[in-house]
N, CA, C and O of each residue as an XYZ file, in Angstrom:
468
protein
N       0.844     -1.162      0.000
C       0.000      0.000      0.000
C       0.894      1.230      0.000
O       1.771      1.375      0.851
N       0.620      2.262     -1.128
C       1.677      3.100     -0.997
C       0.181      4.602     -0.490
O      -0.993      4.740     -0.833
N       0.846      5.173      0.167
C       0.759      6.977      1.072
C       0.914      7.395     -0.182
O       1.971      7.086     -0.734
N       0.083      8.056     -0.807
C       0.004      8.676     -2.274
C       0.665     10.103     -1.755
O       1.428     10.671     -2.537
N       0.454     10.584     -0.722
C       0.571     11.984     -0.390
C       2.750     12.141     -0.487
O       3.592     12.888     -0.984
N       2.686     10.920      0.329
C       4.328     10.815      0.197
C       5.522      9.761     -0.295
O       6.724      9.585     -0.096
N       4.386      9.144     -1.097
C       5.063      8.071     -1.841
C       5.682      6.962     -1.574
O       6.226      6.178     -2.352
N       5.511      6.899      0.326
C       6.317      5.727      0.800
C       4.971      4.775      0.697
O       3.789      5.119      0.684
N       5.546      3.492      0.630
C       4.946      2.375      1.123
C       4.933      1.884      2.318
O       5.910      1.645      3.028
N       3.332      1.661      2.655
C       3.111      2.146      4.301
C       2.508      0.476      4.892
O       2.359      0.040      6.034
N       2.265     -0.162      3.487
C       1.885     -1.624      4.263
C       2.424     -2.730      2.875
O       2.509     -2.472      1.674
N       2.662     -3.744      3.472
C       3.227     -4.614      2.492
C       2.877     -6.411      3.125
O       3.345     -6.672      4.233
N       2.396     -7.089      2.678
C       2.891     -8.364      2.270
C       3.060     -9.242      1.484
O       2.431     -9.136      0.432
N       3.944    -10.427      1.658
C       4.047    -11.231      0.565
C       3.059    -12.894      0.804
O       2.254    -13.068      1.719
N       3.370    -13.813     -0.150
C       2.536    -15.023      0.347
C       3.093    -15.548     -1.226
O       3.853    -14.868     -1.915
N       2.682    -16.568     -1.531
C       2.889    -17.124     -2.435
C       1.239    -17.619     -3.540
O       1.094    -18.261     -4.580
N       0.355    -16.951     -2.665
C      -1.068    -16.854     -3.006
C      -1.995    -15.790     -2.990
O      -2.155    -15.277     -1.882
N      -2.814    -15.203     -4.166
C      -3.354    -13.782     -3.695
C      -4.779    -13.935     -3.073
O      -5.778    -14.252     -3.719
N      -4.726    -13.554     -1.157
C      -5.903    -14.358     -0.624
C      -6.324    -12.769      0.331
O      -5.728    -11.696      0.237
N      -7.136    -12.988      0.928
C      -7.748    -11.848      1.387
C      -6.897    -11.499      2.476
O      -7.000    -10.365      2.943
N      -5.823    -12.547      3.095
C      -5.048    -12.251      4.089
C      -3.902    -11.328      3.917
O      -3.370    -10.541      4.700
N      -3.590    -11.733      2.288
C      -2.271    -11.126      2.293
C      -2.792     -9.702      1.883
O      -1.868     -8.901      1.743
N      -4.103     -9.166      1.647
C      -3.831     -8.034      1.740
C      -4.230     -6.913      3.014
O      -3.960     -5.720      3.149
N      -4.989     -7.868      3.856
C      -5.259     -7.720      5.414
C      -4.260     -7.039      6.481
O      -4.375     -6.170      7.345
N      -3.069     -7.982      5.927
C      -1.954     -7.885      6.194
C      -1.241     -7.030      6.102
O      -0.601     -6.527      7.026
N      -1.225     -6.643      4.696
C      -0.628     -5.309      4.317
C      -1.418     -3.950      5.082
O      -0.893     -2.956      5.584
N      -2.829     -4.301      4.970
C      -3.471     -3.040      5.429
C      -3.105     -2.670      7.099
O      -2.847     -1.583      7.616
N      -3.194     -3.971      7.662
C      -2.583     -4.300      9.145
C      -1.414     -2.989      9.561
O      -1.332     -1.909     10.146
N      -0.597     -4.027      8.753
C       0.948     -2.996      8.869
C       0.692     -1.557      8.694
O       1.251     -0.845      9.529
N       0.080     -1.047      7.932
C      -0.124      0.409      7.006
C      -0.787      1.145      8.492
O      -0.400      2.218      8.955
N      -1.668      0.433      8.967
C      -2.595      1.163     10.002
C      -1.347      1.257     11.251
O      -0.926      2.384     11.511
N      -0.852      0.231     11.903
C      -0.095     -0.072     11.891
C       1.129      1.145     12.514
O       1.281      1.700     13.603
N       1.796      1.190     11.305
C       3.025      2.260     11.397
C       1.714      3.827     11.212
O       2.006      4.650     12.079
N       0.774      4.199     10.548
C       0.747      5.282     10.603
C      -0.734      5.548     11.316
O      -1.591      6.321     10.888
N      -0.821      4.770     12.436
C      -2.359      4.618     13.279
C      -3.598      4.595     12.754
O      -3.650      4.634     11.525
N      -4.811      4.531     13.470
C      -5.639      4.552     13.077
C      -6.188      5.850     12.256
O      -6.152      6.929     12.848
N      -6.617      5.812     11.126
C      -6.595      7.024     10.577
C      -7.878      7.780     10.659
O      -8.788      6.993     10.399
N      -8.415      9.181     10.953
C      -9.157     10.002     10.706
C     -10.239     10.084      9.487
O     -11.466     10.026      9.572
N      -9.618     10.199      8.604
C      -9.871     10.144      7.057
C      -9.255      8.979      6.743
O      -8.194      8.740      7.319
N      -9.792      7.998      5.757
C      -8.597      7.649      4.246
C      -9.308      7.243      3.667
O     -10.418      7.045      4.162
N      -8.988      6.828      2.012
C      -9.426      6.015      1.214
C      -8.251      5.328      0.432
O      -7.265      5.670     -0.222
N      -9.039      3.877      0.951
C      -8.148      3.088     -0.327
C      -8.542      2.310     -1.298
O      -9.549      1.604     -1.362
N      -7.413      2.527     -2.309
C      -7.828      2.596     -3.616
C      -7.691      0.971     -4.404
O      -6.556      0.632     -4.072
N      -7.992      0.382     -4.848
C      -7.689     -1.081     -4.994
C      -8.104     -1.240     -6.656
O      -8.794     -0.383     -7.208
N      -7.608     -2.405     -7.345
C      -8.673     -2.970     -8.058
C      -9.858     -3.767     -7.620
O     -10.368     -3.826     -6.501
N     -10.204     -4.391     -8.772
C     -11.568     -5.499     -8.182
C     -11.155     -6.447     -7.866
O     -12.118     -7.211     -7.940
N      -9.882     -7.286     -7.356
C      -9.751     -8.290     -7.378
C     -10.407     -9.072     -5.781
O     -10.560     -8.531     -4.686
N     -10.666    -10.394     -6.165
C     -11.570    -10.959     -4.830
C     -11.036    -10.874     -3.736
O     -11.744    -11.128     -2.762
N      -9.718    -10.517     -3.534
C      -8.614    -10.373     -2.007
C      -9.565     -9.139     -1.392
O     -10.142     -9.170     -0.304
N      -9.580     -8.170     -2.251
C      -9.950     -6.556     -2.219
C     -11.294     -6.684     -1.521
O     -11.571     -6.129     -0.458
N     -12.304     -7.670     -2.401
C     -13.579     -7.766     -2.244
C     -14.272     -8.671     -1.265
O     -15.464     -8.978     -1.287
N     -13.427     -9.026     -0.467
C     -13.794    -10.126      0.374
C     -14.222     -9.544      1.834
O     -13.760     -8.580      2.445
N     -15.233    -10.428      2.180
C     -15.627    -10.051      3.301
C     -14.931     -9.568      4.721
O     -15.427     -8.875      5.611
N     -13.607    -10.168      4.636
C     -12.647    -10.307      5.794
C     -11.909     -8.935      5.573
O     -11.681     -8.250      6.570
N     -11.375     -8.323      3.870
C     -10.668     -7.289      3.973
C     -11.563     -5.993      4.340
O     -11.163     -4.999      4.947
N     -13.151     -6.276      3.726
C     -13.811     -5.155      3.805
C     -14.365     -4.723      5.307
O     -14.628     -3.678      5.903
N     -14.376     -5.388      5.426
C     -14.958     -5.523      7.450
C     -13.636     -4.446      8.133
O     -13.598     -3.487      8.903
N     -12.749     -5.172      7.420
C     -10.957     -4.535      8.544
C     -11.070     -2.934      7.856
O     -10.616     -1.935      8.413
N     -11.572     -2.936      6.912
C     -11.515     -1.375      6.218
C     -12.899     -0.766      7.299
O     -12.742      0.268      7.948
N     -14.027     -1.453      7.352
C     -15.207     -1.003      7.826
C     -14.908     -0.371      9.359
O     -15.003      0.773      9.804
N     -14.531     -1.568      9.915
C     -13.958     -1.636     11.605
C     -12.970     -0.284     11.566
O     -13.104      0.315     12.633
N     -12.044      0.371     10.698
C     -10.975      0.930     10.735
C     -11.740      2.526     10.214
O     -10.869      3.395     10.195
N     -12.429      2.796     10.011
C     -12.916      3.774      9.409
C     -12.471      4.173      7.824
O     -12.543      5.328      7.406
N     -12.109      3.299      7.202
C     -11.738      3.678      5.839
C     -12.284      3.577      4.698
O     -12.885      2.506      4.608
N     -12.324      3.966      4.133
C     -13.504      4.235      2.583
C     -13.077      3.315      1.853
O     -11.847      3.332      1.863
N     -13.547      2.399      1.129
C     -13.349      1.692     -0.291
C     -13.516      2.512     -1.562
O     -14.611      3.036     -1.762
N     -12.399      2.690     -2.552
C     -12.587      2.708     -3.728
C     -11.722      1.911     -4.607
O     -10.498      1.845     -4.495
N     -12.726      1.065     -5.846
C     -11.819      0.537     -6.599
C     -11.965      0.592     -7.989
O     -13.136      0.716     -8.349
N     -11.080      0.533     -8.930
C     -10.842      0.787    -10.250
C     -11.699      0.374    -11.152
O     -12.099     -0.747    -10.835
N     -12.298      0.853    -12.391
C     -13.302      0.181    -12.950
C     -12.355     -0.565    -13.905
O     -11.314     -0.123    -14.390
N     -12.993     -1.971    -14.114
C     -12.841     -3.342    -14.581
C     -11.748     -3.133    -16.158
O     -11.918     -2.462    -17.176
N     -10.648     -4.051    -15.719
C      -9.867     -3.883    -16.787
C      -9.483     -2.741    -17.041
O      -9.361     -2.560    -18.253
N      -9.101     -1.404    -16.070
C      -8.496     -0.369    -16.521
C      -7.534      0.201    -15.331
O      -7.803      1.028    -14.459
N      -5.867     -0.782    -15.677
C      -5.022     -0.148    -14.999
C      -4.262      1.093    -14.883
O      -3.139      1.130    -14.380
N      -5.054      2.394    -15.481
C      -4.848      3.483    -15.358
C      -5.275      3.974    -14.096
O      -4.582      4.732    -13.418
N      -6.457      3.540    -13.744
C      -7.380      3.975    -12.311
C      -5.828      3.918    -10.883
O      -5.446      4.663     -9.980
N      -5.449      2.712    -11.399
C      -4.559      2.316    -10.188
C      -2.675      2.827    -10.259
O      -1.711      2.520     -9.558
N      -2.814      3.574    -11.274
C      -1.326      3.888    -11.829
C      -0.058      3.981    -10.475
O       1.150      3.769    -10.582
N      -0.509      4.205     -9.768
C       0.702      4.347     -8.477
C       1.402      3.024     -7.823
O       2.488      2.770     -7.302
N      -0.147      2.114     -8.213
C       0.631      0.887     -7.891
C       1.488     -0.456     -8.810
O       2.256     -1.379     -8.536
N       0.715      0.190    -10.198
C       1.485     -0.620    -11.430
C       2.753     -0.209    -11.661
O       3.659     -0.837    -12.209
N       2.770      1.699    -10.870
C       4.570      1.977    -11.419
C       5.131      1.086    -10.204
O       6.022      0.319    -10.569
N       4.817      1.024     -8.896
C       5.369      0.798     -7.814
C       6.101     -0.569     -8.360
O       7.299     -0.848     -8.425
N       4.772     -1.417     -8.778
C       5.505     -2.768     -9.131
C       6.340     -3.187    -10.346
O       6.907     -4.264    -10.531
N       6.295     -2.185    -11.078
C       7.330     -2.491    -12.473
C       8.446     -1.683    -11.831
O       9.296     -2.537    -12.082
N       9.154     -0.720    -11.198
C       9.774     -0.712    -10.464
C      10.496     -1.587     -9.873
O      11.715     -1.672    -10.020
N       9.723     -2.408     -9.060
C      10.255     -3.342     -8.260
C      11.097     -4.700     -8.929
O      12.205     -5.220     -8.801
N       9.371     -5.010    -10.015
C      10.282     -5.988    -11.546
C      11.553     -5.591    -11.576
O      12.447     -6.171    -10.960
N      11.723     -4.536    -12.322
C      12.626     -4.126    -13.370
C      14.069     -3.790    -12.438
O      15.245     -4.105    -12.618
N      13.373     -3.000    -11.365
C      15.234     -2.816    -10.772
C      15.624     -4.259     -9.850
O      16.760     -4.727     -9.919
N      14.945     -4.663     -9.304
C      15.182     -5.752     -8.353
C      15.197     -7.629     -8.940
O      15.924     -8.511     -9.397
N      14.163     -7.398     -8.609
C      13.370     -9.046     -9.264
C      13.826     -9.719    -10.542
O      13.749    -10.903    -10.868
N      14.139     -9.054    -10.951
C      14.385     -9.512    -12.932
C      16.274     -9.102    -12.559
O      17.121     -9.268    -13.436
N      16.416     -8.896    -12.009
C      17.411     -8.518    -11.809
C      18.492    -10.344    -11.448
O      19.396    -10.702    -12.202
N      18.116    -11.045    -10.368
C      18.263    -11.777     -9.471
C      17.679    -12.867     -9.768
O      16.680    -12.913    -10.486
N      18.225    -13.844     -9.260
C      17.810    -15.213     -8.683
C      17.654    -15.606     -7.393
O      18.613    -15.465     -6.634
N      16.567    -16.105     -6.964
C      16.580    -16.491     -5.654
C      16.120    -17.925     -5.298
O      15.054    -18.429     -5.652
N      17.076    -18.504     -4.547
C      17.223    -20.109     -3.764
C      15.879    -20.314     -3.231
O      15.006    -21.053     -3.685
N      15.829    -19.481     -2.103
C      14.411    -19.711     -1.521
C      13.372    -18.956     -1.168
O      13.972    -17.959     -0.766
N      11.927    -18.660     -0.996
C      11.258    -18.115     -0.879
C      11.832    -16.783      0.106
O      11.845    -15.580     -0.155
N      12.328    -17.578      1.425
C      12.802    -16.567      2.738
C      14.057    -15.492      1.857
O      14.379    -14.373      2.257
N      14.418    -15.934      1.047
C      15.524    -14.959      0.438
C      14.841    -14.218     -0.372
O      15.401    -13.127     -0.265
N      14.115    -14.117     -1.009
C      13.313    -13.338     -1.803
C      12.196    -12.380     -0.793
O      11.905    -11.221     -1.086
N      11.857    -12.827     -0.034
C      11.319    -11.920      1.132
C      12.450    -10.975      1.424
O      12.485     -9.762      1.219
N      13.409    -11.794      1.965
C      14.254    -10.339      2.240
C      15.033     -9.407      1.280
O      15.682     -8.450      1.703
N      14.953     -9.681      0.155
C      15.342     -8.907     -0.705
C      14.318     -7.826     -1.074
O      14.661     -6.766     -1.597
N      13.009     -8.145     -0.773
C      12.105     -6.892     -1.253
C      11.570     -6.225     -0.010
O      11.077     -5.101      0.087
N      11.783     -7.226      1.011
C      11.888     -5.930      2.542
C      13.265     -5.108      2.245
O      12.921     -3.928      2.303
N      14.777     -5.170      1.929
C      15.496     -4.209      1.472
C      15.065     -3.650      0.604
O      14.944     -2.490      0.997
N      14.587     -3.757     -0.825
C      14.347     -2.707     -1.940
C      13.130     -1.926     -1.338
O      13.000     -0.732     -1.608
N      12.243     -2.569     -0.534
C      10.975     -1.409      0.023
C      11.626     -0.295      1.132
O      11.816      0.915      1.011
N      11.867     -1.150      2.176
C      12.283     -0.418      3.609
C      13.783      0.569      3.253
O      13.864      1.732      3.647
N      14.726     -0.002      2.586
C      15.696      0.529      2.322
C      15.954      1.653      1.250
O      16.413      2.779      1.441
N      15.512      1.020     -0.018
C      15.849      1.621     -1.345
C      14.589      2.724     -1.437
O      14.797      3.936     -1.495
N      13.075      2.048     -1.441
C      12.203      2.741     -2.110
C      11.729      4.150     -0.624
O      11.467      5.318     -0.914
N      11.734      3.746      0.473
C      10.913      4.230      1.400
C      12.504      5.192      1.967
O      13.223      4.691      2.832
N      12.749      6.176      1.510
C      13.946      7.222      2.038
C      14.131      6.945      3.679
O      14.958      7.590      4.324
């Protein structure tokens, strides 16, 4: 989840499956490091992680607004398609990795380290 206002990425996880947890998770962390928030909205596509009862409840419970991209148009979401071709292109494509746990920590350095000042 990237802070549009300041460009860091404020929640993150990984999994090897896209399930309503792993983005729970991310939202977790995000609330997390920058508390419960006053205002927000977050911005998603449609995908079923997004739309699931478990993520929308944690948005509901948290005071945060849902908005998400209309269908098949990754322009709506542009902050997070650069975020991740970014990540492709300088990191990931870059490398090989042995095992899952090594590839975790390589994109907790390119987030926490490289991308987040």
């Amino acid at each position: 989840m990237i802070d549009l206002f300041s460009r860091r990425v404020v929640g993150w996880s990984m999994s090897d499956t896209m399930t309503a947890q792993l983005v729970t998770d991310a939202l977790v962390m995000a609330i997390w490091r920058r508390g419960k928030p006053d205002a927000l909205l977050h911005h998603s596509d449609q995908g079923s992680q997004y739309t699931s009862e478990q993520f929308q409840r944690l948005m509901a419970d948290n005071g945060v607004t849902c908005s998400m991209s209309r269908s098949g148009n990754v322009w709506d979401n542009a902050a997070m398609e650069s975020f991740f071709s970014s990540l492709k292109t300088e990191r990931i494509a870059r490398k090989t990795y042995r095992t899952r746990n090594q590839a975790r920590q390589d994109v907790f350095d390119y987030i926490e380290r490289f991308y987040n000042p």
